[in-house]
N, C-alpha and C positions, 0 to 999 in steps of 0.2 A: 219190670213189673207188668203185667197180664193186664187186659183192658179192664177186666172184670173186677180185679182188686183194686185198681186206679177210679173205677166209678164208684165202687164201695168206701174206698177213702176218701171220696170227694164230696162226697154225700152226708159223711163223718157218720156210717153205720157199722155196727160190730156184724159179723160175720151170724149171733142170731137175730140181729135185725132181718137180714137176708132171709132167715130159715123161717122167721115168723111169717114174713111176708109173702114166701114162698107158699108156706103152709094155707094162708087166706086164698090165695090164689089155687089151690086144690094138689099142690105139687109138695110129698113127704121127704124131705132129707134134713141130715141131721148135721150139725157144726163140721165136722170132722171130715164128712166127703165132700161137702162145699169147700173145707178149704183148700181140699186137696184137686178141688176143680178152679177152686181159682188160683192155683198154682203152677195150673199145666200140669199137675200129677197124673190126673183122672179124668177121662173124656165123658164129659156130659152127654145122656140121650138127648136126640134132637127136641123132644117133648121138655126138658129141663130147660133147655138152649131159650125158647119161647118163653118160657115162662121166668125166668130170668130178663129176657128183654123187656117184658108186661111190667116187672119188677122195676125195673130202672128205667119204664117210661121211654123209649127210645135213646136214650144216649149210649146202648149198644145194640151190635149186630148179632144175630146169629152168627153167622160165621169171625165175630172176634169172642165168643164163647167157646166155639165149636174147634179152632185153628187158633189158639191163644198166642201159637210159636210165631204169627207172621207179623204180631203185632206188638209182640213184647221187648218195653224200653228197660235200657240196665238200672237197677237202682243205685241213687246217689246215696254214697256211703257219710254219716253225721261225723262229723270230728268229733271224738272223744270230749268231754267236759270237764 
């Protein structure tokens, strides 16, 4: 899991949580390439990188936005129910 999605699920906010917030913050993207930046799909501009950290208050870096690969733990798989 990416640092980005870990502080998003920590926060317990949906992914347009994010986009609104972004949005306040003067920065336009949409659901679909946020998730695919917080997947390590899609390399954020450094200008989103910022502005994602202003978002979550410090509890990320740039560069755990920017370089998601150096920080990404495996996810624990749920046992079936």
């Amino acid at each position: 899991m990416t640092p980005l999605k870990k502080a998003r699920i920590q926060k317990g906010w949906r992914l347009a949580d994010v986009v609104d917030r972004l949005r306040v913050a003067g920065e336009a993207i949409d659901t679909g390439n946020l998730s695919r930046v917080e997947r390590g799909v899609q390399r954020p501009s450094a200008g989103l990188a910022e502005k994602l950290c202003g978002v979550f208050e410090g509890d990320l870096t740039e560069i755990h936005i920017l370089y998601p690969e150096r920080f990404v733990e495996p996810e624990v798989n749920q046992p079936a129910a």
